[in-house]
N, C-alpha and C positions, 0 to 999 in steps of 0.2 A: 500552622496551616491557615493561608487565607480563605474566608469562606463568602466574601460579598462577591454577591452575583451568581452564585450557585444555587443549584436547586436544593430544597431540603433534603431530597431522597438520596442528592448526590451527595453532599454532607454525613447523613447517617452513614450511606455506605461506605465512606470513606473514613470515618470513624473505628469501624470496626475493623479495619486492616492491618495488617500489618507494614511499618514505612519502611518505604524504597529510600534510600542515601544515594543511591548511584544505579546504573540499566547495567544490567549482567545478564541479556539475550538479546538476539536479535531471529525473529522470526522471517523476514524476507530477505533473503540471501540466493545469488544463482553462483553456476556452477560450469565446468564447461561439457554438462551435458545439455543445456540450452546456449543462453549467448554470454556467459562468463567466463571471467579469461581463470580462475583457477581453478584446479580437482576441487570435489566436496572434500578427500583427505586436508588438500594445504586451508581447506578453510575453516576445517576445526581446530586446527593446531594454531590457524588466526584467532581463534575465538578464547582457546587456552592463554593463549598469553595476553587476551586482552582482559583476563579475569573473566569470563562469562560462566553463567551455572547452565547454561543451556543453549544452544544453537537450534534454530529450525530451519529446515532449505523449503522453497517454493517455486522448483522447476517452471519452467512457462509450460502454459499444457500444449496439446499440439492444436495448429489451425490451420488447417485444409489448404485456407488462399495463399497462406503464405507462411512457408518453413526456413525462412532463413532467419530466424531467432529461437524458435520454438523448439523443444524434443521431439522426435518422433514419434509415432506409436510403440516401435520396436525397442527404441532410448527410453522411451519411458517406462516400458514393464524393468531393464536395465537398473535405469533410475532408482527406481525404489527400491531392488533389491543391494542395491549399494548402499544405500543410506540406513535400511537395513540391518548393515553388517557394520557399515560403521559406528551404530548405535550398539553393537555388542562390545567391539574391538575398543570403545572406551568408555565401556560399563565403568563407573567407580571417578571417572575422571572427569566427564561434563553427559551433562543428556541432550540426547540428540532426537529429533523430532523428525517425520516423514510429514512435508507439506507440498503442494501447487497454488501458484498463481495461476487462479482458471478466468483467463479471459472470458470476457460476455459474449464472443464469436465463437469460441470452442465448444464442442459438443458433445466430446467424447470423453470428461472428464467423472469417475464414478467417487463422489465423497469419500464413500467406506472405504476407500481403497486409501487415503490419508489421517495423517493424525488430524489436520488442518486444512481451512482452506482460505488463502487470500482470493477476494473477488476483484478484477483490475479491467478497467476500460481501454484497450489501448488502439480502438479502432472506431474509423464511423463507417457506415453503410449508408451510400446516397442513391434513394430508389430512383435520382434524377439521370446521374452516368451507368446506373447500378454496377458499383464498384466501392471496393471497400478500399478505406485510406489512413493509414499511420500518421496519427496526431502528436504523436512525440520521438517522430524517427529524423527529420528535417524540415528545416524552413520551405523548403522547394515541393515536399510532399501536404503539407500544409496548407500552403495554399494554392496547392494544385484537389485538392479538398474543397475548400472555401470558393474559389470560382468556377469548378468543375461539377460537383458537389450539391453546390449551395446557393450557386447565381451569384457570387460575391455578397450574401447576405451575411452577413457573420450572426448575425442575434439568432438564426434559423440554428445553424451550423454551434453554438452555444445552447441554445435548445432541445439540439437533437443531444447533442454529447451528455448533459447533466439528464436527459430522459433514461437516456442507456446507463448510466450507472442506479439509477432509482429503479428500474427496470430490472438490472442485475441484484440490488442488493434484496428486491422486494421478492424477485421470483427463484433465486439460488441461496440467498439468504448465510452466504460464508462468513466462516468466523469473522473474518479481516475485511475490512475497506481496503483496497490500494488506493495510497497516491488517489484522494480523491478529485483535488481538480490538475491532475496530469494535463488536461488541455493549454493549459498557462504555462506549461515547457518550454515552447520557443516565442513566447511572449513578451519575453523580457522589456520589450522597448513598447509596448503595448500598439504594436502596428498590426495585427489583425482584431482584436478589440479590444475594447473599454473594460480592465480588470474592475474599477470602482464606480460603474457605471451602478446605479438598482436596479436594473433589470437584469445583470450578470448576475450579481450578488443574490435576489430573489430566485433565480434559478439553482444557484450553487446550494442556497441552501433550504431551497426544497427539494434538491437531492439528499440531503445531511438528514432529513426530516426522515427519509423514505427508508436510509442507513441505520436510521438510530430505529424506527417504528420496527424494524426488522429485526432489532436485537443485534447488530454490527459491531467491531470494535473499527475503531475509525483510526487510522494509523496516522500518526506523524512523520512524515517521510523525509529524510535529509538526502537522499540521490541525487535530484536535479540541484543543489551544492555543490557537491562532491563532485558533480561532471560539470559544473560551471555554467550552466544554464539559467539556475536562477539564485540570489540573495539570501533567499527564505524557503524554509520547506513546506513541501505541501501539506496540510491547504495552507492558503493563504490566512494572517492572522485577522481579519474579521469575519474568516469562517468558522476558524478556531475556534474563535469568542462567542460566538453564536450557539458551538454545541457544547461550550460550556453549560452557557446559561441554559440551554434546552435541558441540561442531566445526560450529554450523552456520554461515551464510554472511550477513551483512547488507548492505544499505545503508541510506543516509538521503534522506529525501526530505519535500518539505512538503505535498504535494497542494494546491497551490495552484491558487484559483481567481479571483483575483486578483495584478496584476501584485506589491504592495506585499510578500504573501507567498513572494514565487518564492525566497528562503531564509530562510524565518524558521526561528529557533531553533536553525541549523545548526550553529554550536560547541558550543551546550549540548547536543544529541543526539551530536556529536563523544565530548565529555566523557562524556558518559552514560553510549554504548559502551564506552569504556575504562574506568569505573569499573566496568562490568558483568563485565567479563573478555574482551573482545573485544582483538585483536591485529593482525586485519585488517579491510576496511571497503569493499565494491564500491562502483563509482562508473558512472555512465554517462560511454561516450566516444564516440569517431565510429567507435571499430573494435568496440562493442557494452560490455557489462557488465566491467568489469579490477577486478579484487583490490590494493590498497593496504595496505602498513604501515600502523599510527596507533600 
């Protein structure tokens, strides 16, 4: 185990672990009772045969402005009692977890009501159109964002978005980070801004600051991979390396919305971690979130 560049505390605690060899969960998984193309059934029988001890799903919660990704109300009482059942139906064979991705626009999401909850930014609100706008659904809603928005200021429009996640993780305080800089989804070519600029980079991670001061586990996200968006998963790695060195807390996950994804990339995010400075590695289990050696 590498340990330069780690905090002490993060060292001890990772001392005391038991080591991970390999990821056998994934806790952000959809379904197509939101915008997933398979049942929760065919995604545990994906998760069975990828070797997993445990599957968690993270339905999207429902949001008012806009239901054409989200569960409904009605889908979501639904929701949970499926998962539910499928958590009986393969008692003995993998544990299965009841979780939400509760956007920072939804309102109506009650904790008690999950085992889990990923916290996910996937919108801005501009009090300038006053309209909200999907920052990882296309190029064209994007910067219809940023000039609508924003007055084509993008450092505003980066400001606003890492507010709203430090905002969410500070005032809802869920287990999970999602995908914390998702805004760098259709980025690729860095034509709405400057990924390595320090003024992004200080924002990004005084977000990471506000995640970790809240007790977050901060996710490693391989999705925007797997759907060809970007190279590298989120965050990006000198944010990564940042909440190393800060002592903050991760896991890995693929956000899969598809069964074929239920671990993609998961050693290479493994690796990534430990070449970032990481020492430990949370995983989902059937007694909730556990800390791992790696």
């Amino acid at each position: 185990m590498k340990t330069e560049g780690m905090s002490k505390a993060a060292v001890a605690r990772a001392a005391a672990c038991e080591p991970l060899a390999r990821i056998t969960a994934n806790a952000h998984t959809h379904t197509t009772w939101c915008d997933g193309k398979n049942s929760a059934e065919e995604m545990v029988r994906a998760a069975l045969a990828a070797g997993f001890q445990c599957i968690g799903f993270s339905g999207h919660s429902y949001t008012w402005f806009d239901e054409s990704y989200a569960m409904s109300l009605e889908g979501t009482k639904r929701y949970r009692q499926e998962i539910r059942r499928l958590a009986q139906a393969y008692r003995g064979q993998i544990d299965i977890r009841l979780g939400t991705e509760w956007d920072w626009h939804s309102k109506d999401t009650d904790p008690a009501d999950y085992d889990y909850v990923i916290g996910s930014c996937h919108y801005l609100y501009s009090p300038v159109s006053q309209a909200y706008y999907t920052i990882d659904y296309t190029p064209q809603e994007l910067k219809r964002c940023l000039q609508e928005g924003f007055d084509g200021d993008a450092d505003a429009m980066v400001c606003a978005y890492y507010k709203n996640v430090a905002e969410m993780a500070t005032q809802r305080r869920p287990d999970i980070v999602g995908h914390l800089d998702l805004l760098r989804k259709l980025n690729a070519q860095g034509c709405y801004f400057d990924e390595t600029a320090p003024g992004y980079l200080k924002q990004a991670c005084r977000a990471a600051d506000a995640c970790m001061e809240a007790g977050c586990i901060i996710e490693i996200n391989t999705g925007g991979v797997y759907k060809g968006y970007r190279d590298t998963p989120y965050p990006a790695e000198p944010i990564l390396r940042y909440i190393a060195r800060s002592g903050g807390k991760i896991t890995v996950n693929s956000d899969a919305h598809d069964a074929k994804g239920i671990d993609f990339m998961f050693s290479e995010a493994l690796q990534l971690a430990k070449d970032c400075g990481f020492s430990s590695l949370w995983q989902l289990t059937a007694d909730g979130m556990k800390e791992f050696s790696i």
